[in-house]
N, C-alpha and C positions, 0 to 999 in steps of 0.2 A: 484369476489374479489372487494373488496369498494377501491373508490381513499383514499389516505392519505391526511389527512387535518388537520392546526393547529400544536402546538408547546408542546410536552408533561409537558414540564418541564416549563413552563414558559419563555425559553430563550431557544438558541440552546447549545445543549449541544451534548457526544458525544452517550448520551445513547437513545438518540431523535434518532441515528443512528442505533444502535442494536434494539430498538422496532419497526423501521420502516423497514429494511430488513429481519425482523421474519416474521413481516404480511404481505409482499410483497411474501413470500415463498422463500426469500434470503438467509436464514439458512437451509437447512435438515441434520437431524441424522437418519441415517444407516452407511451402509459400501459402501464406495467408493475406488474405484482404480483409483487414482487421479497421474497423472504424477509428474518426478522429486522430490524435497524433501517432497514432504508429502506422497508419496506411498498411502498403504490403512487406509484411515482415515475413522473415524467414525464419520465427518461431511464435510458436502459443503457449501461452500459460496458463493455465486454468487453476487456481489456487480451490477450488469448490469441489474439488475431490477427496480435497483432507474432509469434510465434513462427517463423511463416513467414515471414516477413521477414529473414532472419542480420543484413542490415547494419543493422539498426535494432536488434537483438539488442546487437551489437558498440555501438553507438552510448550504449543504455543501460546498459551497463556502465558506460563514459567519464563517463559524467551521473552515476553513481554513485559511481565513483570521483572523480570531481573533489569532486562534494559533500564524500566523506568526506577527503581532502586540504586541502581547503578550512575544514573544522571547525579540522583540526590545527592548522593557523594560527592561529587566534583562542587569547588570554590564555586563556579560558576554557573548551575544548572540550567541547560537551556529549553527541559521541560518545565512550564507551570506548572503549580498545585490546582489540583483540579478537585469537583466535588462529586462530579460523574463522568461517565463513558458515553458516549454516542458512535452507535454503530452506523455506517453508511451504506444505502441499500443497494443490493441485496446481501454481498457478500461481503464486506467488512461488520452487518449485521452477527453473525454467526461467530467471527473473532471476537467479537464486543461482548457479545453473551460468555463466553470461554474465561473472558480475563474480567468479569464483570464477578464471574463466580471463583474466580482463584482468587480475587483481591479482595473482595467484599465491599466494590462497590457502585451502585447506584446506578442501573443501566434506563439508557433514553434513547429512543430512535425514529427516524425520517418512515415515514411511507406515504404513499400517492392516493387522493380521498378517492379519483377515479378512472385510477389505471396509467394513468400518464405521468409519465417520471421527470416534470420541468417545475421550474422555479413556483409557477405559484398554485400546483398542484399538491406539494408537499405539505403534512402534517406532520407533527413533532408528537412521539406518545411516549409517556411517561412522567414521573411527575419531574412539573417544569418549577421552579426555582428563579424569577428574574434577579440576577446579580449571580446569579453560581456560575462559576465556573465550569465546561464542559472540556474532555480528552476529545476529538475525533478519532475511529478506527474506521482502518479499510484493510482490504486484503490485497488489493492488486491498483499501481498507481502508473498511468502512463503521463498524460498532461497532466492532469491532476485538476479536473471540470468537477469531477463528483463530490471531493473532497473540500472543496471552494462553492460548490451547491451548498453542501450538509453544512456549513460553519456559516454561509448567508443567512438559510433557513433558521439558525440558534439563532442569530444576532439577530433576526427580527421576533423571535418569543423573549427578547435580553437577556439573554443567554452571554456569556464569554468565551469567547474560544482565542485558545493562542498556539494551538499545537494540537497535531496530529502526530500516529503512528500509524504504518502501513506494513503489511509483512513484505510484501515485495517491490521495488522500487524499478522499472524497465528502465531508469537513466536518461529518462527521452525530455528533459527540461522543467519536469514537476517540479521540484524542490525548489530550483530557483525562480518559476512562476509565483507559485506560493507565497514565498517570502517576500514578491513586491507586494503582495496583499496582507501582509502582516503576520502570516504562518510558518509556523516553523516544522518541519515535517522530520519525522526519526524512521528512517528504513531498517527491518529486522532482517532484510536481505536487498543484495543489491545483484541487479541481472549478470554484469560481469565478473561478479564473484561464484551466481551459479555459473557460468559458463567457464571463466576456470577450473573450477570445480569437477565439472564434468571433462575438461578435458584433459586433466591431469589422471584421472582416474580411469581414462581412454573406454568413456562411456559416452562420448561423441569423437569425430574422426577430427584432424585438421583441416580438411577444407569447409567441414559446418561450423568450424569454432572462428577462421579465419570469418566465414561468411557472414553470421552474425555480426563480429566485429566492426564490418564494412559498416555492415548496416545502421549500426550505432554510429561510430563517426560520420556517415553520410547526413543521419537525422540530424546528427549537434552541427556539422558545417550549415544545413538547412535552414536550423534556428538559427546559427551568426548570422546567416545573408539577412534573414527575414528583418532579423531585429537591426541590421545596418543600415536598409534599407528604409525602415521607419523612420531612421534618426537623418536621413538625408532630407536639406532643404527641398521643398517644391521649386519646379523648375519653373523659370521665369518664359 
């Protein structure tokens, strides 16, 4: 497999993201039995193959840093001012470092004191600040448990957290979980934008683009029932 080189689009963009984790073998379609909210899916994403890549590293930064520049602008910004980065382990670790170094600033992160990756095995390194404000980074978001860990874990060093970014969003109910817990999540990619993507450029067929698709609307009718069901009186 050829290193990645150069900018597809002329500028970074986020589809410069979905063309380059296709050709990395970042993307596969079959049938996976994928833990937590995605169960068996009919794709994988491995977003930890850019690692090897530095200029697509360098590149995701840019994409992120623009993003968050780009908020600032708007009347209304629905990122906070933040005073650090928190990367969330393992792999939004690695993003967090990336844009920690294009932006110049202030990187902090989650690890496990003895191997076990739950709530009250987590340490926070770096220097802590109580009252600063912290970004969350991740790299890949399906329910969005890990990112709702890492922002638990700040607020108990008091730490602030109001927002996260993730480079890739699978659309499976993250964002709107989150946001009952007070977070607001900014996607630098969204799964059905890779899957357009790839299928206009007929680097998947129509019936894996179709398939996928199912699969998503199957998950979100999944979550309507679950959450209808909740909201229904107990029977008498």
């Amino acid at each position: 497999m050829g290193r990645v080189s150069g900018v597809l689009f002329g500028a970074d963009t986020n589809l410069d993201l979905a063309q380059v984790l296709f050709d990395l073998g970042g993307v596969q379609f079959g049938s996976f039995d994928l833990a937590g909210a995605a169960g068996t899916s009919p794709l994988y994403i491995n977003p930890r193959v850019l690692i090897s890549e530095p200029a697509m590293l360098r590149r995701i930064a840019r994409l992120i840093h623009a993003e968050i520049r780009a908020d600032r602008s708007r009347k209304r910004p629905r990122i906070a001012t933040f005073a650090a980065v928190a990367g969330v382990p393992m792999g939004g670790l690695h993003v967090a470092t990336a844009y920690a170094l294009e932006s110049d600033t202030p990187l902090i992160y989650l690890r496990p004191s003895t191997g076990l990756l739950d709530d009250d095995d987590l340490q926070v390194e770096g220097r802590i600040v109580p009252g600063q404000s912290a970004l969350i980074v991740d790299d890949l978001m399906t329910g969005g448990t890990s990112i709702l860990t890492t922002a638990k874990q700040l607020e108990r060093v008091e730490m602030r957290v109001r927002n996260a970014i993730v480079l890739i969003d699978r659309e499976q109910g993250a964002i709107e979980r989150l946001h009952e817990h007070g977070l607001h999540v900014t996607p630098i990619l969204r799964l059905k934008t890779m899957l357009n993507y790839y299928q206009a450029n007929r680097m998947i067929d129509e019936a894996t683009f179709h398939r996928c698709l199912t699969y998503l609307a199957d998950k979100d009718s999944e979550r309507s029932n679950n959450h209808n069901s909740d909201e229904l009186p107990p029977q008498q």
